[in-house]
C-alpha positions as CSV (number, residue, x, y, z in Angstrom):
1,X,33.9,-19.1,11.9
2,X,31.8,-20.2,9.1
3,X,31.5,-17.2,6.4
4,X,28.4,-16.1,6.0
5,X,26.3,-16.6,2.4
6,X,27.1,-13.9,0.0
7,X,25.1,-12.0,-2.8
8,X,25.0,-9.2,-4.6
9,X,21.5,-8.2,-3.7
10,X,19.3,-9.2,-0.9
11,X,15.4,-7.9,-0.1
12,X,14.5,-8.5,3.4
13,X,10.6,-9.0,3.7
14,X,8.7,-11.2,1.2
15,X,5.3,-9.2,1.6
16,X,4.2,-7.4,-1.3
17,X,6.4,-5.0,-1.8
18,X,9.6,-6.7,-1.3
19,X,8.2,-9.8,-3.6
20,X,7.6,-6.3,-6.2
21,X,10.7,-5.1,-5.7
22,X,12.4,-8.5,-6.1
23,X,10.3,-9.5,-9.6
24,X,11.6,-6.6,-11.1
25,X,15.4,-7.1,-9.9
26,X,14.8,-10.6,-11.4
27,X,13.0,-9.5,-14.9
28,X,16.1,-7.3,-15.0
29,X,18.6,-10.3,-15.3
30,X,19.6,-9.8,-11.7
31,X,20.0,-13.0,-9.1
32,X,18.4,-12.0,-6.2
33,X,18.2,-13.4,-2.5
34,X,15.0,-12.7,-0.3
35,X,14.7,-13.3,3.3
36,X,11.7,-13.1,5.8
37,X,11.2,-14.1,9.1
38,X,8.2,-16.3,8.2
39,X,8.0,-19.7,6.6
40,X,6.6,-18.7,3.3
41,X,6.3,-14.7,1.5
42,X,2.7,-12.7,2.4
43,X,3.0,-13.5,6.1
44,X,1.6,-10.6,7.8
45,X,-0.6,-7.2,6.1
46,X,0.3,-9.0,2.5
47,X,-1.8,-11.9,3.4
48,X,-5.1,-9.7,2.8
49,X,-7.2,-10.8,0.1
50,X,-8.9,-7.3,-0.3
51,X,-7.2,-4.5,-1.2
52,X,-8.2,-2.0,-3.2
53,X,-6.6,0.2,-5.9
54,X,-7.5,3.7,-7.3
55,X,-6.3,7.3,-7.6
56,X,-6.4,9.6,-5.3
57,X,-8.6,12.4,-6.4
58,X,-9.6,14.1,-2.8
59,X,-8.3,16.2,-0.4
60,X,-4.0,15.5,0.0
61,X,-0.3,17.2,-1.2
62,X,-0.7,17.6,-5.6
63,X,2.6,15.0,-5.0
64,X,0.3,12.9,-3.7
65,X,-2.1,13.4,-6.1
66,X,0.2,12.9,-9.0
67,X,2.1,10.3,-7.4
68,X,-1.3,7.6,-7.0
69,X,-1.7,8.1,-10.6
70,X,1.9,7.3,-11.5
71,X,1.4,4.2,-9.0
72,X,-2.2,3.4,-10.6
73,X,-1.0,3.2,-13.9
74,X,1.9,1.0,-12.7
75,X,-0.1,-1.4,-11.0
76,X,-2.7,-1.8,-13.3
77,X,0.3,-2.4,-16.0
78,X,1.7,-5.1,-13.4
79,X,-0.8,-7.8,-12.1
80,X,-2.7,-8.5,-15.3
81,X,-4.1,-11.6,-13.9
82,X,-4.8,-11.3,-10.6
83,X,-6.1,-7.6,-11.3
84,X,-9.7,-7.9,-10.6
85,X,-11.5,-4.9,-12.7
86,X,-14.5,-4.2,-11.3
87,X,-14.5,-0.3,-11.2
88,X,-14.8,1.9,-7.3
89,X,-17.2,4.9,-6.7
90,X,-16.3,7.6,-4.8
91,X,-19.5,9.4,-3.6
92,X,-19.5,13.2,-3.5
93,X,-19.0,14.8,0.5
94,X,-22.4,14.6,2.3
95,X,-22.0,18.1,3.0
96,X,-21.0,19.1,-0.4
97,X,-23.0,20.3,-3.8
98,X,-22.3,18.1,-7.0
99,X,-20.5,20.3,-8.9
100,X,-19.7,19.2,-12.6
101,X,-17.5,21.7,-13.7
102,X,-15.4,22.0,-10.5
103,X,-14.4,18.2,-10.4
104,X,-13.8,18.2,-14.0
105,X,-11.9,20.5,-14.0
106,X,-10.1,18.9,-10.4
107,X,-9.7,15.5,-12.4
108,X,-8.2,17.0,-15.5
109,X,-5.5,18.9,-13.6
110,X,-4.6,16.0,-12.2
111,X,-4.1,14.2,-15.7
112,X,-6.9,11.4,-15.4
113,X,-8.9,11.1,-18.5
114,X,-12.7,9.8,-18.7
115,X,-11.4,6.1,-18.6
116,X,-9.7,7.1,-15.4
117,X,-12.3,9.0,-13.7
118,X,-15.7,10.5,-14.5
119,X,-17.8,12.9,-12.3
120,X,-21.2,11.2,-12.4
121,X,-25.2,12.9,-11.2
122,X,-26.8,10.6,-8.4
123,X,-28.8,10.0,-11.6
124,X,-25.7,8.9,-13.4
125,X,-24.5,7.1,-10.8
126,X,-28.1,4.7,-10.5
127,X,-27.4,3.7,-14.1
128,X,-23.5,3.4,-14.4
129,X,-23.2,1.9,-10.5
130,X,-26.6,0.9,-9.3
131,X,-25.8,3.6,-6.0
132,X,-28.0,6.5,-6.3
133,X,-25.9,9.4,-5.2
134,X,-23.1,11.5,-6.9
135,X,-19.7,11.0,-7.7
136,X,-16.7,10.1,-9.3
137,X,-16.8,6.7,-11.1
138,X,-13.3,4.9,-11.2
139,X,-14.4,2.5,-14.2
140,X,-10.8,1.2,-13.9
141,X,-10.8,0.7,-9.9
142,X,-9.7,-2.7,-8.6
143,X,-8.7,-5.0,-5.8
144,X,-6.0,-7.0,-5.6
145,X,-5.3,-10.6,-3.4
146,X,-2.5,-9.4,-2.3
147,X,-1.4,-13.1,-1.1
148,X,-2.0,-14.1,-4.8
149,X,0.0,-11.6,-6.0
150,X,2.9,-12.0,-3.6
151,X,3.2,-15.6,-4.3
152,X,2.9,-14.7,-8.1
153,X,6.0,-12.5,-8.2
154,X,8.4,-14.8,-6.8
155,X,7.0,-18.0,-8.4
156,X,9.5,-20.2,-10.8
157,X,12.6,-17.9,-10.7
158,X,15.5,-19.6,-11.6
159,X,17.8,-16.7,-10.1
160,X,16.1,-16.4,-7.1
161,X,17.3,-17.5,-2.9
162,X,14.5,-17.8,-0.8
163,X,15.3,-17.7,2.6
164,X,12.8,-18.4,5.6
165,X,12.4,-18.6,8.9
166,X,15.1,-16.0,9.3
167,X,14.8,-12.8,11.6
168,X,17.4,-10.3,10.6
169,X,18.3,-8.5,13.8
170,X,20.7,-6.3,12.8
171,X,22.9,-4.9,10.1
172,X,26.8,-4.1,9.8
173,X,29.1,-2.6,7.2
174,X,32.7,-4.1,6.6
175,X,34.9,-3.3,4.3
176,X,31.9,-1.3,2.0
177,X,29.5,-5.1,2.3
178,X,26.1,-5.2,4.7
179,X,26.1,-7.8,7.1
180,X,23.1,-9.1,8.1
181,X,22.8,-10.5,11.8
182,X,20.3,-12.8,13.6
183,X,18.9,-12.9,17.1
184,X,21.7,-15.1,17.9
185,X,24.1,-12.3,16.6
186,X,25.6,-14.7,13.9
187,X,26.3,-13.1,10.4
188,X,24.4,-15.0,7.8
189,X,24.4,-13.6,4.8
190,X,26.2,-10.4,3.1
191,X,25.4,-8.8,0.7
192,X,26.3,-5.7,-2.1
193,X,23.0,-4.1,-2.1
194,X,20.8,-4.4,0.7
195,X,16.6,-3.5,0.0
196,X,14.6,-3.2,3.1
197,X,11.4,-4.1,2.1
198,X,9.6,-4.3,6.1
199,X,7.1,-2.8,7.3
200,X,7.7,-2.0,11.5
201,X,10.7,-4.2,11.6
202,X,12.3,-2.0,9.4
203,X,12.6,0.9,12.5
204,X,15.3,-1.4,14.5
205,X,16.9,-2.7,11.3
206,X,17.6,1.2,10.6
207,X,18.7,2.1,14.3
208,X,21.0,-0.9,14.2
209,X,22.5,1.6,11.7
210,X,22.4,4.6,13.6
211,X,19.0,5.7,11.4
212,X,16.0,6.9,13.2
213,X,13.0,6.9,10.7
214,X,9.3,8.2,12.1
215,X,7.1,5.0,11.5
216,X,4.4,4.3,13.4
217,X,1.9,1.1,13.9
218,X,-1.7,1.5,12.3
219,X,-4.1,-1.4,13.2
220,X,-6.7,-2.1,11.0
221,X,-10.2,-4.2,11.4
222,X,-11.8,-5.5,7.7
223,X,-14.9,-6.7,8.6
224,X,-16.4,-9.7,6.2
225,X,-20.8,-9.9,6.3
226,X,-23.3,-12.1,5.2
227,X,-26.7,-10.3,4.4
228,X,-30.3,-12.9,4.3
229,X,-31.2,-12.2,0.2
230,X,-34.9,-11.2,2.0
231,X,-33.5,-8.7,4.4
232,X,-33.5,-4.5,4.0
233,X,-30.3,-4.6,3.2
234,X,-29.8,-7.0,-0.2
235,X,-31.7,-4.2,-1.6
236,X,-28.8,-1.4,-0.9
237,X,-25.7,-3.5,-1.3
238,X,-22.9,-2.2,-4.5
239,X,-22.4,-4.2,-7.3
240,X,-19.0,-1.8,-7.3
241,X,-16.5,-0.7,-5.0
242,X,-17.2,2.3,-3.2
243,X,-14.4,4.5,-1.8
244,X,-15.0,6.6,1.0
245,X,-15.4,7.3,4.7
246,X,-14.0,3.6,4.6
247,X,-14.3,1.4,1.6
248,X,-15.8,-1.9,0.2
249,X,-15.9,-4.5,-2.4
250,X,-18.5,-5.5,-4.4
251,X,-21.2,-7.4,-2.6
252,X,-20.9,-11.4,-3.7
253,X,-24.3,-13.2,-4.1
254,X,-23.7,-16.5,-2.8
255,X,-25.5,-20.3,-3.6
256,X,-28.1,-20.4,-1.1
257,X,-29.2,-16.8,-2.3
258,X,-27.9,-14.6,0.7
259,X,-24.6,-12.0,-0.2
260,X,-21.1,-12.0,1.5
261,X,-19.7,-8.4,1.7
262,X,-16.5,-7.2,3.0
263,X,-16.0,-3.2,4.3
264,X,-13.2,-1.8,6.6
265,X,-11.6,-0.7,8.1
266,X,-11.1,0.6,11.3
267,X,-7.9,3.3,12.3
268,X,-6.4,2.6,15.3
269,X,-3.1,4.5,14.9
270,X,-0.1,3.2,17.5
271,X,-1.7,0.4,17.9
272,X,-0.2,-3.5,16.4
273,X,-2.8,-6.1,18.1
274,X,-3.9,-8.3,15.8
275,X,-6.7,-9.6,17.9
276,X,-10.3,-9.2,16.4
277,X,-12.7,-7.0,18.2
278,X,-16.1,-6.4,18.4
279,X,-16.2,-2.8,18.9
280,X,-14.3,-2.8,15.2
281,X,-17.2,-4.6,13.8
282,X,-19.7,-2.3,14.8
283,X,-17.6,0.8,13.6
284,X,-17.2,-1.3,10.3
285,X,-21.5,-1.3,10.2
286,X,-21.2,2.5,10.9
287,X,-19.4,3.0,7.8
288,X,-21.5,0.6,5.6
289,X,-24.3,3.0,6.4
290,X,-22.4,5.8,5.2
291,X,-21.0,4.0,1.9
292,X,-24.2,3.1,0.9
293,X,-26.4,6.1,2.4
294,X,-28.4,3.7,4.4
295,X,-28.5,5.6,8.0
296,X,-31.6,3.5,8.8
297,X,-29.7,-0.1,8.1
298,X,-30.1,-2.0,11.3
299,X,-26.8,-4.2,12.0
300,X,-28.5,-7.1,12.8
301,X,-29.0,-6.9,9.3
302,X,-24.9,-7.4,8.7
303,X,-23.9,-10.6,10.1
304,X,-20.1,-11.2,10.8
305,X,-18.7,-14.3,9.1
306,X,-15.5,-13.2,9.2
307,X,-12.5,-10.5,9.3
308,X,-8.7,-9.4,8.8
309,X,-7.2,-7.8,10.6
310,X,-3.8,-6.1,9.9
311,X,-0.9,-3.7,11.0
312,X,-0.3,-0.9,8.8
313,X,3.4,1.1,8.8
314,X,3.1,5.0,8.2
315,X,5.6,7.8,8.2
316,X,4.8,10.9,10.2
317,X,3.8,12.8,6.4
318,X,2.1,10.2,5.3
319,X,3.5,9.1,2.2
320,X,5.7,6.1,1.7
321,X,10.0,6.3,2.3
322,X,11.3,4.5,-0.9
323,X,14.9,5.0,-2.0
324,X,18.4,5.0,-1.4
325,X,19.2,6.0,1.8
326,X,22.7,8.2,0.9
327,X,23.9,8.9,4.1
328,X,24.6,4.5,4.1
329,X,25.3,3.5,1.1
330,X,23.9,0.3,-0.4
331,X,20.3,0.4,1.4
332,X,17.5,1.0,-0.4
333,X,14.5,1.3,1.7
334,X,10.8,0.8,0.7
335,X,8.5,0.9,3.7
336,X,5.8,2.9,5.4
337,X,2.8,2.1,2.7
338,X,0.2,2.7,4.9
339,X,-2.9,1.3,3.2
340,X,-1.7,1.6,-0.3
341,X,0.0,-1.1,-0.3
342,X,-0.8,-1.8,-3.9
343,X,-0.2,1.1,-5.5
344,X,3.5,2.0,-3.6
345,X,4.6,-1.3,-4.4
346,X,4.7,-0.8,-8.5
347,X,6.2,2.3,-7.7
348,X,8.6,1.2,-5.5
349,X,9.8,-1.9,-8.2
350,X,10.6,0.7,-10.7
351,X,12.9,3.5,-8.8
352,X,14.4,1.2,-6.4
353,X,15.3,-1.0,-9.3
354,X,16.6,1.8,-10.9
355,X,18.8,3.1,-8.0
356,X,19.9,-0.7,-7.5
357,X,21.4,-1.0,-10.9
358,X,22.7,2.8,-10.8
359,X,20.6,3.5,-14.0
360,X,20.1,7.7,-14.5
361,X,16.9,8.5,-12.7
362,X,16.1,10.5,-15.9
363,X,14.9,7.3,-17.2
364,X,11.8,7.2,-14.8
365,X,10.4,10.3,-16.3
366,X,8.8,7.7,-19.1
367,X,6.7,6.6,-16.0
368,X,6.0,10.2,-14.9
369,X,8.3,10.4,-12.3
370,X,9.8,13.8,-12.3
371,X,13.0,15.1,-9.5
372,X,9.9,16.4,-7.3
373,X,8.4,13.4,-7.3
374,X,11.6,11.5,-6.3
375,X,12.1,13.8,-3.4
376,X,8.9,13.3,-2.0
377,X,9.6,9.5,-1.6
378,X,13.3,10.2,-0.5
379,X,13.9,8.7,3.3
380,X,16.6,11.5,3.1
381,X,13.2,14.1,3.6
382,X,13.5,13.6,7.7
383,X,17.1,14.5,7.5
384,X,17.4,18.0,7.4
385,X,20.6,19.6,8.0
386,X,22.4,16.0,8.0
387,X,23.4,15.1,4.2
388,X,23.7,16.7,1.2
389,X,21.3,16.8,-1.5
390,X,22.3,15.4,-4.6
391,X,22.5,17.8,-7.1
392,X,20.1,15.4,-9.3
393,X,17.4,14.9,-7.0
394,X,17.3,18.4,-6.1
395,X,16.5,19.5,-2.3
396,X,15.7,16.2,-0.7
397,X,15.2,16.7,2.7
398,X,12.3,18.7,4.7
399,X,12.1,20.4,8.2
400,X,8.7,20.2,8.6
401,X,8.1,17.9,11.7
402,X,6.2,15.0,11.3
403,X,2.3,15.5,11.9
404,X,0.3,12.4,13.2
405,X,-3.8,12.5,12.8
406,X,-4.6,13.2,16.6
407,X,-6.4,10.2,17.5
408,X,-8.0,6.9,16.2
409,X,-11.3,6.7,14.4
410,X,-12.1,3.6,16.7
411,X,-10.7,1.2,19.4
């Protein structure tokens, strides 16, 4: 039998955050081998050209909130030039007073400075964002082509294996090495250091292992418009993203004088059909309304010219599983980003790079991270009662049972 390729570190999944994760193994001085099941990296969610990136600053756990901010600050650092700038307004609750002081107050607890964020009147909001309604102004809010940015990261690497076309089906340990299996049930590579970078795939990968995580399937409808520059609308499109009940880009003007605008998305939790529907186009109108507090904007008036539509992995808490996973030693997982994507990649490059090269996690407090932090991300939080913390980490796991919204915003 033919012995299967060996090296000391392999990703499995070229989407973003694998491609992330990889760059920074390679910027490191580490040779790296990637493998994905497609024939090139940003196959599937990582193929979306419009992803945005921000803070959190509403409702959510403060490690949550503190870690966006971490994973803002990483990103922004990261994808210099394919980081488009162009700033993201979160209006203030329909049913909710503008209160100055309050979300002052909110925005400094959660360490974001004016350049960061910046409660703004409706009045305020005309002049800085050209949408006349209050808010918080994200002057440094961006979006992302994820596709661009995936290629980026693993373009000209001298110490890089690309391997495509390749399912991984299942993984063994012999002898203290990962095996890694295809649907034929041949071996084909081995490896150290195995980083699971997938998204749903990454569920039977850990079974194969006698791991159950709690991911689940989130589809997700982007809807793409073209406006007529003489209909109601042109007059109520953003010149800035807006972040919201939904969100959107900035409306493009295009040659011929109409606009192209993209908003999204729809929820449809357990679900992974990546057919486009019609019924998520309308709910996609719904919100555009709501973003741009236009309830009388007919949807004749949004013309469809196009869509994405993607899968999204979550875990039953909501926040991303990245790190070692200590009851198997060498795997490192980074999966469940929901539709953060962006912002849980940089994150995940740094402490999974770390853990990989069995640097002191005390070094990621220079980013912000603090033992909390790292626990919150820790796959080890869904096994109560079956490891052992380690001491450094503090109390990793959790016994809360996973909580799932109830239902999906649309079909």
């Amino acid at each position: 039998m033919t012995k299967p390729q060996h090296h000391e570190i392999v990703v499995i999944g070229a989407g973003i955050c694998g491609a992330t994760i990889t760059n920074e193994l390679l910027e490191r001085g580490k040779a790296v081998c990637i493998v994905d099941a497609a024939p090139s990296p940003a196959s599937a969610c990582s193929s979306h050209a419009y992803a945005i990136a921000h803070p959190h600053i509403g409702k959510g756990s403060p490690r949550l909130l503190r870690l966006t901010r971490i994973a803002f600050l990483l990103a922004e650092a990261r994808w210099g030039a394919v980081w488009h700038q162009h700033g993201i307004f979160q209006p203030t609750k329909k049913d909710r007073e503008f209160d100055r002081a309050a979300i002052t107050n909110h925005l400094s607890a959660l360490g974001l400075d004016e350049t960061l964020a910046k409660p703004l009147s409706a009045g305020e909001a005309s002049e800085v964002c050209g949408i006349t309604q209050s808010g918080v102004w994200l002057a440094r809010g961006a979006s992302l082509n994820l596709f661009e940015a995936t290629n980026q990261a693993l373009k000209n690497q001298e110490r890089l294996t690309c391997i495509w076309n390749t399912r991984v089906a299942r993984l063994e340990n012999r002898d203290g090495q990962w095996f890694l299996f295809n649907e034929n049930n041949e071996a084909i590579l081995s490896a150290d250091k195995l980083v699971i970078a997938t998204a749903m795939d990454s569920k039977a990968l850990m079974a194969s292992i006698g791991i159950r995580v709690p991911l689940k399937p989130v589809r997700g409808q982007l809807s793409i418009f073209s406006i007529d520059k003489n209909d109601p609308w042109a007059e109520k499109l953003p010149r800035v993203g807006i972040s919201g009940e939904g969100y959107c880009l900035p409306a493009e003007q295009q040659m011929e004088g109409g606009y192209r605008w993209m908003v999204g998305s729809s929820f449809d939790e357990g679900e992974d059909d990546l057919s486009s529907r019609e019924l998520s186009d309308e709910f996609n109108r719904e919100q555009a309304r709501g973003l741009v507090d236009y309830a009388q904007g007919k949807s004749s008036g949004l013309k469809k010219c196009g869509d994405f539509v993607g899968v999204r992995c979550v875990a039953g808490d909501r926040l991303p599983m990245i790190g070692a996973l200590v009851q198997r030693p060498g795997i490192f997982l980074a999966t469940a980003l929901g539709s953060r994507g962006i912002l849980w990649s940089a994150l995940a490059a740094k402490l999974i790079s770390a853990q990989v090269l069995d640097e002191d996690l005390a070094l990621l407090t220079r980013f912000g991270f603090a033992a909390d932090l790292v626990a919150a991300l820790a796959p080890a939080r869904f096994f109560a009662g079956a490891l052992a913390a380690p001491a450094a980490l503090g109390a990793l796991a959790s016994n809360s049972k996973p909580v799932f919204p109830s239902a999906p915003k649309t079909k």
